[in-house]
C-alpha positions as CSV (number, residue, x, y, z in Angstrom):
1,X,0.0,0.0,0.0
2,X,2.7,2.2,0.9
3,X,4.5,1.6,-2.4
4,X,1.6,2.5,-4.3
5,X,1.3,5.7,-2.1
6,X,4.8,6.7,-3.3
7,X,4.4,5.8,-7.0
8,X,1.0,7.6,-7.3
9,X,2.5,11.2,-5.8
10,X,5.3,10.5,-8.4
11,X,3.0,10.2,-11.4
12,X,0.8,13.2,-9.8
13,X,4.0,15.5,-9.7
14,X,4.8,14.6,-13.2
15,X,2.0,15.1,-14.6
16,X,0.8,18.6,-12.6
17,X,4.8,19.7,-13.6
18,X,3.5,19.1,-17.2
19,X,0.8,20.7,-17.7
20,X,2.0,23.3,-15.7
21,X,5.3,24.0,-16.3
22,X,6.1,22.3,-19.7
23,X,8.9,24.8,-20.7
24,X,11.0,24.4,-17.7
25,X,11.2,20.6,-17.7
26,X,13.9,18.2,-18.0
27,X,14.3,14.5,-17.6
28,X,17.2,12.8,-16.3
29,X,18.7,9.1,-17.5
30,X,21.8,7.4,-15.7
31,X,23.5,5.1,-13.7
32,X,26.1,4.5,-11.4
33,X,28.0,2.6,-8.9
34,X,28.7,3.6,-5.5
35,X,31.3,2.5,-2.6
36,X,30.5,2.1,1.1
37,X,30.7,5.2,3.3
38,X,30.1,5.3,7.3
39,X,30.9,1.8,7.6
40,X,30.0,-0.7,10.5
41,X,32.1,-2.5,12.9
42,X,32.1,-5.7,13.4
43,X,33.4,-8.3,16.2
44,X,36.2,-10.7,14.7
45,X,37.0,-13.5,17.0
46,X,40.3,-15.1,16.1
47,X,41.2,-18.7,17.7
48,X,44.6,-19.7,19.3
49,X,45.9,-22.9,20.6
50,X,49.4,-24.3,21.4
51,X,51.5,-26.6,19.1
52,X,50.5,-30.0,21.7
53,X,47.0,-28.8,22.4
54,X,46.3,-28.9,25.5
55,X,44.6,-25.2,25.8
56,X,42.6,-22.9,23.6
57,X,42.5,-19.5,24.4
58,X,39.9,-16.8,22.3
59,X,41.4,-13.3,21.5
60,X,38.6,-10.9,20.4
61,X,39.5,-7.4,18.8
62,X,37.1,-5.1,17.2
63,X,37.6,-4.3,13.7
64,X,36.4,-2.4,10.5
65,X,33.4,-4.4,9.3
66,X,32.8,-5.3,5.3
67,X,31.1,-1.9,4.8
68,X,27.9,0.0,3.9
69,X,24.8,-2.0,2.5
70,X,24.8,0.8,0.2
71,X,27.6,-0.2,-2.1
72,X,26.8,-1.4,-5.5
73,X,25.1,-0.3,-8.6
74,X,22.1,2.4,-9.0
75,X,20.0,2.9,-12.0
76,X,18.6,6.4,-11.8
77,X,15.7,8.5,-13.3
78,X,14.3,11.9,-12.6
79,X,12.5,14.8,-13.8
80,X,13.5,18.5,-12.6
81,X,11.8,21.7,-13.2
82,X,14.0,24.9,-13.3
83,X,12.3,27.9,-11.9
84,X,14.8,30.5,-13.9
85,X,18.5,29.7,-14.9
86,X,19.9,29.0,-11.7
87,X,17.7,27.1,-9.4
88,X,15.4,24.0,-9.8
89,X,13.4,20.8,-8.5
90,X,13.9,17.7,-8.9
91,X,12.5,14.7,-8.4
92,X,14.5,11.1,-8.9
93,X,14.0,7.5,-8.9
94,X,16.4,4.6,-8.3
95,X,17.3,1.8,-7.5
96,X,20.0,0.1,-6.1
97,X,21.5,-3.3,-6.3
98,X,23.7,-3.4,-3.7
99,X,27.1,-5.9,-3.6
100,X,27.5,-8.4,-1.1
101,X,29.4,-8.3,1.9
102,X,30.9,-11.8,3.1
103,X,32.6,-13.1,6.4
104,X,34.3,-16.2,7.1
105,X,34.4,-17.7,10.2
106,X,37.1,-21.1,10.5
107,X,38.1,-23.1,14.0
108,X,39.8,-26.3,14.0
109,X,40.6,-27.7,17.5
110,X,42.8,-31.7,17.6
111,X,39.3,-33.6,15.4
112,X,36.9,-30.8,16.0
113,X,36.0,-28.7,12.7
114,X,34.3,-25.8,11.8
115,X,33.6,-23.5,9.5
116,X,31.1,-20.2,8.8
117,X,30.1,-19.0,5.6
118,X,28.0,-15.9,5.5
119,X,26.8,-13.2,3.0
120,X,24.4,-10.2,3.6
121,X,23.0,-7.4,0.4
122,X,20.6,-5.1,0.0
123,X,18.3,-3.6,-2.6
124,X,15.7,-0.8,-2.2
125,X,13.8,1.5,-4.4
126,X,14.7,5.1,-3.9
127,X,13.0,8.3,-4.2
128,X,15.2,11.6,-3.6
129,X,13.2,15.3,-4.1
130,X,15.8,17.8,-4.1
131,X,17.0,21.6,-4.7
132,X,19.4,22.0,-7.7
133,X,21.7,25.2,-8.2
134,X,23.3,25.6,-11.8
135,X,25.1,28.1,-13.6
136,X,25.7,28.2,-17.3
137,X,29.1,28.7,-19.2
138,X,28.6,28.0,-22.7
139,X,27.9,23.9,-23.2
140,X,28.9,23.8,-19.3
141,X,26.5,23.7,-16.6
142,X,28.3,22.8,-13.2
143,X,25.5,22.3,-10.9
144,X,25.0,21.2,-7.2
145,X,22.1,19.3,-6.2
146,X,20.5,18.3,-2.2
147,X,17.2,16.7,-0.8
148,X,16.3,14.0,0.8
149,X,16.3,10.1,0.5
150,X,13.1,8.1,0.8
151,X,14.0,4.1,0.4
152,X,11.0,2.2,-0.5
153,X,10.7,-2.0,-0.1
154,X,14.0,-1.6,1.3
155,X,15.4,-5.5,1.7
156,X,18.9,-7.3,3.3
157,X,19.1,-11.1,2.5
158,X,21.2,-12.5,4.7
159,X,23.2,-16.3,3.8
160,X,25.1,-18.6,5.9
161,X,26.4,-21.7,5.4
162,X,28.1,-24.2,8.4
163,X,30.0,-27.3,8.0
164,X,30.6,-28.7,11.5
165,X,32.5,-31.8,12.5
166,X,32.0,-33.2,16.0
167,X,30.7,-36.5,16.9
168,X,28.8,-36.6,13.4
169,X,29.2,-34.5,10.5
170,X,27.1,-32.0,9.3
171,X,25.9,-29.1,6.9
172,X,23.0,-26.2,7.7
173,X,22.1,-23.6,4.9
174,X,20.2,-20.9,5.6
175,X,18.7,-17.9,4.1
176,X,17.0,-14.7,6.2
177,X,14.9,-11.7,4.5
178,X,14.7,-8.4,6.3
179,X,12.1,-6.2,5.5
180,X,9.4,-3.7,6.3
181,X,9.7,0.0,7.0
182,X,11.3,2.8,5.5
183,X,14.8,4.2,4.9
184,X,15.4,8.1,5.4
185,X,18.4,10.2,5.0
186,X,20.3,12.9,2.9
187,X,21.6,13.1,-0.1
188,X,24.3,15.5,-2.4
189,X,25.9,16.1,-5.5
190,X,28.3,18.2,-7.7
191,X,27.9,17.7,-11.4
192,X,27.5,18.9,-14.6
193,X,25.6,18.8,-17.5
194,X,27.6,19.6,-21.0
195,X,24.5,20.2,-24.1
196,X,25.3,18.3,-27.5
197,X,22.1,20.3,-28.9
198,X,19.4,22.4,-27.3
199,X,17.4,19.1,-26.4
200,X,19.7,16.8,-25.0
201,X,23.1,16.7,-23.5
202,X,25.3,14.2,-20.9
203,X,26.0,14.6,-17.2
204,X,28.7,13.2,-14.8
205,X,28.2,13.7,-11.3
206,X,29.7,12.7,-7.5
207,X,27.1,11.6,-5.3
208,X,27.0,11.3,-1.6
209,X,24.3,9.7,0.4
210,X,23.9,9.7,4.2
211,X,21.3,6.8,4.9
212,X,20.2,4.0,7.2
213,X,18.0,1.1,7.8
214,X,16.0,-0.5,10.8
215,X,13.7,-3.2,9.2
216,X,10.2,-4.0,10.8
217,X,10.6,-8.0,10.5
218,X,12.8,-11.1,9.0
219,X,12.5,-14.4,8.6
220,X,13.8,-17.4,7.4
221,X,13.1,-18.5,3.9
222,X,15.6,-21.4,3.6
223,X,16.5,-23.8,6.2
224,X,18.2,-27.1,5.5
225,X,19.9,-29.3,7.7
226,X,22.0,-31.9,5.9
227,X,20.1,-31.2,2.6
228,X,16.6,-31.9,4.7
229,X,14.0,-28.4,5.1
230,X,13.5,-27.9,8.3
231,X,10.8,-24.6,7.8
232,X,7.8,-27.0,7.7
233,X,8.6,-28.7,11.2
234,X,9.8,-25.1,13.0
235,X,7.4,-22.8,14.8
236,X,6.6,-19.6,14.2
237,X,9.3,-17.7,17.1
238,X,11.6,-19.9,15.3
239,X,11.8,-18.5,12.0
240,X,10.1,-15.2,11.9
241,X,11.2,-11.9,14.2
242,X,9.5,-8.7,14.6
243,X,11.4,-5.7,15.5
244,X,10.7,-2.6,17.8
245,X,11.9,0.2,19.6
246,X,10.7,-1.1,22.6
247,X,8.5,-4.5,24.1
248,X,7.2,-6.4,26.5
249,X,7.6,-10.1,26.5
250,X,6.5,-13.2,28.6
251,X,10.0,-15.3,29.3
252,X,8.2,-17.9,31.2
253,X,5.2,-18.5,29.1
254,X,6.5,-17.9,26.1
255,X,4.5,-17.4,23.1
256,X,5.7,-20.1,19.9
257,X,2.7,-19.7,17.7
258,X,4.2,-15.7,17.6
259,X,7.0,-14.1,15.6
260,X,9.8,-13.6,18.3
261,X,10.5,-10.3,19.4
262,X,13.9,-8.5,19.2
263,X,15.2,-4.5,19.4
264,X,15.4,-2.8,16.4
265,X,18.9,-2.3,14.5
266,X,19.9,0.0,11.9
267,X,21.8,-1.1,8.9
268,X,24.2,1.8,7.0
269,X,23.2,2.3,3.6
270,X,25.4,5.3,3.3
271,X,27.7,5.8,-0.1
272,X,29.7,7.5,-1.9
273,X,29.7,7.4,-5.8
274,X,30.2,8.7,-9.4
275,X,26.6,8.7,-11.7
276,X,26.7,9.3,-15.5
277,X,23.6,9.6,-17.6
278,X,21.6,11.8,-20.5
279,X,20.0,14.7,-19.9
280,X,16.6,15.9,-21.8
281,X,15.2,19.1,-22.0
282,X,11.3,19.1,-22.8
C-alpha cells in the first residue's frame, strides 16, 4: 500500500509539472556505482591454541566491518523543473543493487571442525526530491544538487552456510529476509551537464548519500539441515522476528505460535559514488 502511495505522488508531480510548467522541464537518464561510506564494525574472534593442544584461548578485537549496505550499482531516473536559470526541483527515482558483503568464520581444535560461511546485500527502491543550483558557461553547466532520501521496499538477505565436525558431521544452509519499514536520509551532488544540442546533453556527477536502515521484521526463507528443510517442522518464534523500539515479552510462558520479538537495529546504507547519464530538456 505504501508503495503505491509513493508511485501515485510520483505520477501526480509529473503530470501537474507538465501541464503546468512544460517549458522548464527536463528529464534525467543514468546510472552508477557507488562505494561504502560510514561503515560498521564488526566483532572478529580469532582462535589460538598451542602446538600439543592442550589449551585454547579466544582473542577478540574489534575491527572495521565489510562496509555499507549501500555499495553497488544504482539505475537512476528523474524529472526537474528549473524555476529560472539558476535554481530548480527535482525529483528522482532509483534503485540500487547493492554488492555483497561476506565473512568467514574457521576453527579447528585436535578432530573438532568448523567452519562459517555468511553473506548479507541489500536492494531498495529510492525516491530523492531535491533543490538543484546551476550556472551556465557556454555547453557547461556545473550544478549542485540536495534533498532528501526516501527508500521504498528496502530489503537485506542474509546467507550462511556451516559445516561442522563433531561427533557426526554435518551441513545447515540458511537464508533470512529483512524487511518492512522505510529508509530516510540525505543526499548530495556536484555535477554537470555539457549540451550536444538544445534538447539533449550528458552529465557526470559525485554523489553522496547519508542513509540508514531498521527493518520492521525477518524471517527465514531457507532452512536445510544436511540437505533436509526444516521450515515446515519449526514454529513460528523460530523462523520469523518482529522488530521494535521497545516490548514487553513473557520469558516464562513464552508465546511459539508468535514471531519472536527483538530490538530494532539500523543497517548503513550510506555511499559514496560517481553517476553518469543523459540529460533531456522538454
Amino acid at each position: 500500500m505504501k508503495i503505491k502511495l509513493y508511485f501515485g505522488t510520483v505520477l501526480l508531480f509529473v503530470l501537474l509539472s507538465t501541464q503546468l510548467y512544460s517549458q522548464g522541464i527536463y528529464l534525467n537518464f543514468g546510472s552508477g556505482y557507488s562505494l561504502c561510506a560510514a561503515p560498521k564494525l564488526t566483532q572478529d574472534k580469532n582462535h589460538i591454541s598451542n602446538s600439543d593442544g592442550v589449551y585454547l584461548t579466544d582473542d577478540y578485537k574489534l575491527v572495521k566491518g565489510s562496509g555499507s549496505f549501500g555499495k553497488g550499482i544504482q539505475v537512476n531516473a528523474s524529472i526537474g523543473y528549473m524555476f529560472n536559470s539558476n535554481i530548480g526541483a527535482e525529483l528522482g527515482i532509483g534503485y540500487l543493487i547493492g554488492s555483497k558483503t561476506t565473512d568467514t568464520y574457521k576453527y579447528t581444535y585436535q578432530s573438532t571442525f568448523s567452519e562459517i560461511k555468511s553473506s548479507m546485500s541489500g536492494n531498495m527502491i529510492r525516491l530523492s526530491p531535491a533543490l538543484k543550483i546551476t550556472k551556465t558557461f557556454g555547453n557547461i553547466k556545473p550544478y549542485m544538487r540536495t534533498g532528501l532520501v526516501i527508500g521504498v521496499a528496502p530489503k537485506l538477505t542474509e546467507k550462511h552456510k556451516s559445516e561442522m565436525s563433531t561427533f557426526a558431521y554435518s551441513i545447515i544452509e540458511t537464508q533470512t529476509e529483512y524487511t518492512g519499514g522505510i529508509a530516510l536520509g540525505f543526499s548530495g551532488s556536484l555535477g554537470a551537464d555539457y549540451s550536444i544540442t538544445d534538447k539533449i546533453g550528458i552529465f557526470a556527477e559525485f554523489s553522496v548519500i547519508n542513509q540508514s536502515w531498521a527493518p520492521k521484521k525477518s524471517k527465514y526463507t531457507k532452512y536445510l539441515d544436511n540437505g533436509t528443510d526444516q521450515l515446515p517442522v519449526m514454529n513460528t518464534s523460530a523462523k520469523e522476528t518482529e522488530y521494535f523500539e521497545s516490548f514487553y515479552t513473557d520469558i516464562q510462558n513464552p508465546d511459539h505460535s508468535s514471531p519472536l520479538k527483538q530490538l530494532k537495529q539500523y543497517y548503513p546504507f550510506s555511499s559514496v559514488g560517481l553517476n553518469f547519464g543523459l540529460h533531456l530538456n522538454l
